[in-house]
C-alpha positions in Angstrom: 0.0 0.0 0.0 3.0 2.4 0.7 3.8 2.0 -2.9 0.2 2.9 -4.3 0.5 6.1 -1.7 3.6 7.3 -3.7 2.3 6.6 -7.3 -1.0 8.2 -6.4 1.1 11.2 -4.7 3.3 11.6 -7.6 0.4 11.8 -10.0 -1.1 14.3 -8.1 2.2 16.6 -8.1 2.6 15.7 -11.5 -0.9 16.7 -12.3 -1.0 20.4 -11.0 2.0 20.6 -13.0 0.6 19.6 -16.2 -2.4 21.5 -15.9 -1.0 25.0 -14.5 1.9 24.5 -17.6 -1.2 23.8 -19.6 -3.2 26.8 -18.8 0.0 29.2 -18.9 -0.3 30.8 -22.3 1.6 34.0 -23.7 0.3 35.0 -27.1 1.9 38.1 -28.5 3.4 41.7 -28.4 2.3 44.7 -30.9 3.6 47.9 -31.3 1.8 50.2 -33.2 3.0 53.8 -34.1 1.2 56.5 -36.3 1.6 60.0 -37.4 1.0 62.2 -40.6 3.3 60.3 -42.1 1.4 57.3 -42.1 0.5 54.1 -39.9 3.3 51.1 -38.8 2.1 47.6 -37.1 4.6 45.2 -35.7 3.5 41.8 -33.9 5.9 39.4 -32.4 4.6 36.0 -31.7 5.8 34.7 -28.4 6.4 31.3 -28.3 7.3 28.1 -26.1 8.9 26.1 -28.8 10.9 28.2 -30.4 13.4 29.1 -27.9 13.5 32.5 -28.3 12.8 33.4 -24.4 15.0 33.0 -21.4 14.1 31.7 -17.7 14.8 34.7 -15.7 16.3 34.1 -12.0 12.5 34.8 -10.6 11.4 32.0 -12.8 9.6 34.0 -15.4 9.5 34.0 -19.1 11.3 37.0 -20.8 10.8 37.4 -24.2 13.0 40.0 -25.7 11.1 41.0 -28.9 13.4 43.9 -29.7 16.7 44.4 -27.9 18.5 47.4 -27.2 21.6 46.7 -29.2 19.4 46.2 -32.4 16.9 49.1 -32.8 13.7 48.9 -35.0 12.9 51.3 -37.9 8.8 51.6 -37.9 8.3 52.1 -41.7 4.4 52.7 -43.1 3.7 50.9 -46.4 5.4 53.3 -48.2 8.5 53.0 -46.5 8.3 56.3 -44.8 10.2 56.1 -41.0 7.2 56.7 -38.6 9.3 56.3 -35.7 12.1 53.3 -33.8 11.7 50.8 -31.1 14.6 51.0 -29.1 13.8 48.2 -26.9 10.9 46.3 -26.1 10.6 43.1 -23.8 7.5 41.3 -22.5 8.4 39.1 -19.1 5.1 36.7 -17.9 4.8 34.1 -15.1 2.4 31.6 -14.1 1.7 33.1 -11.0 0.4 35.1 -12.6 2.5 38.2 -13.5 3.3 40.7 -16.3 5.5 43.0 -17.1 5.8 45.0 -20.3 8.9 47.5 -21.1 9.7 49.3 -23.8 11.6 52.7 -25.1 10.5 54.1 -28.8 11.4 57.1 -30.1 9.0 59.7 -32.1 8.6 60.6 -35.7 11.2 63.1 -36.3 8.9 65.1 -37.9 5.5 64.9 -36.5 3.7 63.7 -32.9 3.5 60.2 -32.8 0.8 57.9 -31.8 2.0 54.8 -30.5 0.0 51.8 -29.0 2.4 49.2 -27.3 0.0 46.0 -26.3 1.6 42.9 -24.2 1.0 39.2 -24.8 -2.5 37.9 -22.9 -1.1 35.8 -20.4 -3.9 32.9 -20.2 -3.9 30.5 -16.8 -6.5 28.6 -14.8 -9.0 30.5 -13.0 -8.4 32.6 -10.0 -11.4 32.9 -7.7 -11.5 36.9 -6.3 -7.6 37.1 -6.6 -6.0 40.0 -5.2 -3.8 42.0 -7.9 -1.4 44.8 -7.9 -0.1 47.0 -11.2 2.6 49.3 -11.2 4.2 51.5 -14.3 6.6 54.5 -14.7 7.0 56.4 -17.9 9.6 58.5 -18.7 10.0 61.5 -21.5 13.1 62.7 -22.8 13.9 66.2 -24.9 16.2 65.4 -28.0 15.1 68.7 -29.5 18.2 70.2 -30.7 17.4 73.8 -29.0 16.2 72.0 -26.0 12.6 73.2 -26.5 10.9 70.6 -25.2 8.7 67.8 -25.7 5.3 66.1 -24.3 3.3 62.8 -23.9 0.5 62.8 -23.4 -2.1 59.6 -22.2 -4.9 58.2 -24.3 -6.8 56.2 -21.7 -9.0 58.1 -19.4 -11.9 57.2 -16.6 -14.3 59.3 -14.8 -11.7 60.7 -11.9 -8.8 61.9 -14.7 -8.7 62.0 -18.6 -5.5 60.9 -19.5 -3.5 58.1 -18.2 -0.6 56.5 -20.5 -1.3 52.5 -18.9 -3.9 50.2 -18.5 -3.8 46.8 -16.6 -6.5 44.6 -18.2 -8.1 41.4 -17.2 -10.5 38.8 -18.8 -10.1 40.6 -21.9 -11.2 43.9 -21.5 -12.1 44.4 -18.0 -9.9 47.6 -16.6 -8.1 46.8 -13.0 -5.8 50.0 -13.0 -5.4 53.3 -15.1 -2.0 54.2 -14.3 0.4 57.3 -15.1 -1.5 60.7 -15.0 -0.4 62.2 -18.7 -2.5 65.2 -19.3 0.3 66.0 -20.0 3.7 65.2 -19.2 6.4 67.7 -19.8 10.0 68.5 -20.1 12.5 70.9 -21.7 15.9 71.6 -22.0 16.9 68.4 -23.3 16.7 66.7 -19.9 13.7 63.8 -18.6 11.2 63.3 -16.3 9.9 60.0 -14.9 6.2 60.3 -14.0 5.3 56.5 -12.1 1.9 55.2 -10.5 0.6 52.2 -9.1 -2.6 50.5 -7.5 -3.3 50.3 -4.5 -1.2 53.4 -3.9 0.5 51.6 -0.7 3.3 50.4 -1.5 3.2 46.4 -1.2 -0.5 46.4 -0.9 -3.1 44.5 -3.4 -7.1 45.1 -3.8 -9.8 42.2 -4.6 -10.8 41.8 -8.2 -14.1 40.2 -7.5 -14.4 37.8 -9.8 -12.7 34.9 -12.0 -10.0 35.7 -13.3 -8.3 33.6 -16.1 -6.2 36.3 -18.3 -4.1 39.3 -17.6 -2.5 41.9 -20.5 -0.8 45.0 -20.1 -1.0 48.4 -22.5 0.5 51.9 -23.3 -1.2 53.9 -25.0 -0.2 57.8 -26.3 1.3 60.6 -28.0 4.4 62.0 -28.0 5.7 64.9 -29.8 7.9 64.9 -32.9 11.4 63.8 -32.1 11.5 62.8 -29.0 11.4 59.8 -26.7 9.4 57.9 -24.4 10.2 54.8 -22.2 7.9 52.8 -19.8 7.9 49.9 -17.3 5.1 48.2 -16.1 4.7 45.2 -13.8 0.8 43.8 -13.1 0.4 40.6 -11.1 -2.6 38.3 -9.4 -2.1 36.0 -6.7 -4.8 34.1 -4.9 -4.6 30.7 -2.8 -7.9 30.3 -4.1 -7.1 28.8 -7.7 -10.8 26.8 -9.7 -9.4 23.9 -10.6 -9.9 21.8 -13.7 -11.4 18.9 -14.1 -8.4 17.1 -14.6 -6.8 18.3 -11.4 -10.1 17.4 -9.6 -9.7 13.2 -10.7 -6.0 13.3 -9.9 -7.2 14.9 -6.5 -9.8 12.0 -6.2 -7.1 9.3 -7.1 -4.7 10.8 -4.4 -7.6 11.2 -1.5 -7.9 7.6 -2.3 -3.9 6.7 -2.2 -4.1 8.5 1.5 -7.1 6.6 2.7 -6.1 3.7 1.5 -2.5 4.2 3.0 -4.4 4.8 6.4 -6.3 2.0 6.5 -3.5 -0.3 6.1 -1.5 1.7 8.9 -4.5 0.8 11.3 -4.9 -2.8 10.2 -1.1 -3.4 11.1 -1.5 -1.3 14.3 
C-alpha cells in the first residue's frame, strides 16, 4: 500500500504541474505607431517552442522581442520612417504576473501615436484574486534647441482624462489606469519619470471580485515629434484560491484515495 500512496502522490504533483503549464499561455506583443506620415504595425509572436525566451532568476518567461543593441525602424507601407523601437521586452509568469517595457522614439517630424499591447497571459481560473499594477514612464527632450517635448495619455476614466497604462483582465475588463499624462512635460533636453501604481501603498493589493483567467498590459499615447518615451510596467494576481480543472479534480480523487487507502493499512497493522 505504501507503494500505491507514492504513485497516487506523484500523480497528483505531477498533475497540478501539467495543468498550471497547460493553462499558462503568452500569445503576443504589438507595437503600433502613427503620425501624418502614415501608420506602422509590428506583432511578435511569443512562443514556447521556439526558444526565443530565457528563464529569468524569478522563474519567469522574458521574451525579448526587440533588444536594445538592435533598434527597429517603424516604416508605413510606403517606407516612410514613422518612428524606432529601441527596446521592447514582455516578461510573464504563471503566477500570474506581467511585465511590459519598452523605449520608442517619435517621428522626427510629426507627434506620434504609439500603442504598445503585451501578450494575454492565459492561466486557470483565479477565484476573487488580489492583484497589484505598477508602471513608470519616462519623456526625454532630444530637440536640438532643448525646446521641449510632451506625452501625453490616451486612456481616461471618470476621476482623470489621461492616463498612459492600463492593466487589463478577462479581456477587457480595466483593473488599473496608471500614469496621470495630461500632460507630461520636459524641456531643456533633460527627462522626467512620472510612475503610478494601485493600491497606492506600496506592497499592498485590492480584490478583483471575480474569476479571473487572463491578464494583459497596455500603453497607449502621444508624444511629440522627435522625442522619446520609455515605460515599465509590472501587473500581477495571486490568490490561494485557484478553480481547478477537471483534470486536477480526478487526480485529486485518485490521491484522496492513495491516503485513505495508506491509512487503512497503517490501522490494520497497528
Amino acid at each position: 500500500m505504501k507503494t500505491f500512496y507514492g504513485i497516487a502522490l506523484f500523480a497528483l504533483l505531477l498533475g497540478w504541474e501539467s495543468v498550471a503549464s497547460a493553462n499558462f499561455i503568452a500569445t503576443d506583443v504589438t507595437v503600433t505607431a502613427s503620425s501624418k506620415s502614415g501608420t506602422a504595425i509590428v506583432t511578435w509572436p511569443l512562443s514556447f517552442d521556439s526558444g526565443a525566451y530565457k528563464i529569468l532568476s524569478d522563474n519567469s518567461y522574458q521574451w525579448e522581442c526587440v533588444p536594445e543593441s538592435v533598434p527597429k525602424d517603424l516604416l508605413s507601407s510606403t517606407g516612410t520612417l514613422i518612428g524606432k523601437i529601441m527596446c521592447l521586452t514582455l516578461e510573464a509568469e504563471e503566477d500570474p504576473v506581467v511585465r511590459l517595457n519598452f523605449a520608442v522614439d517619435a517621428d522626427p517630424s510629426a507627434d506620434t501615436h504609439f500603442t504598445i499591447t503585451s501578450s494575454t497571459v492565459n492561466f486557470a481560473a483565479i477565484l476573487n484574486p488580489l492583484a497589484s499594477a505598477t508602471a513608470a514612464v519616462t519623456l526625454t527632450d532630444n530637440t536640438v534647441d532643448g525646446s521641449g517635448a510632451k506625452l501625453t495619455g490616451l486612456f481616461s476614466d471618470l476621476t482623470y482624462p489621461a492616463y498612459a497604462y492600463q492593466a487589463r483582465y478577462n479581456g477587457g475588463s480595466v483593473f488599473a489606469n496608471l500614469v496621470h499624462a495630461n500632460p507630461i512635460s520636459v524641456s531643456g533636453n533633460s527627462s522626467t519619470t512620472v510612475s503610478d501604481r494601485l493600491p497606492l501603498t506600496p506592497g499592498s493589493a485590492a480584490t478583483i471580485s471575480d474569476a479571473v483567467s487572463s491578464i494583459s498590459s497596455q500603453f497607449d499615447f502621444t508624444v511629440s515629434a522627435n522625442n522619446s518615451a520609455s515605460g515599465t510596467s509590472n501587473f500581477v494576481v495571486t490568490s490561494s484560491t485557484a478553480v481547478p480543472e477537471p483534470t486536477t479534480l480526478a487526480l485529486l480523487g485518485v490521491g484522496s484515495i492513495g491516503l485513505l487507502g495508506y491509512g487503512w493499512q497503517r490501522r490494520r497493522a497497528g
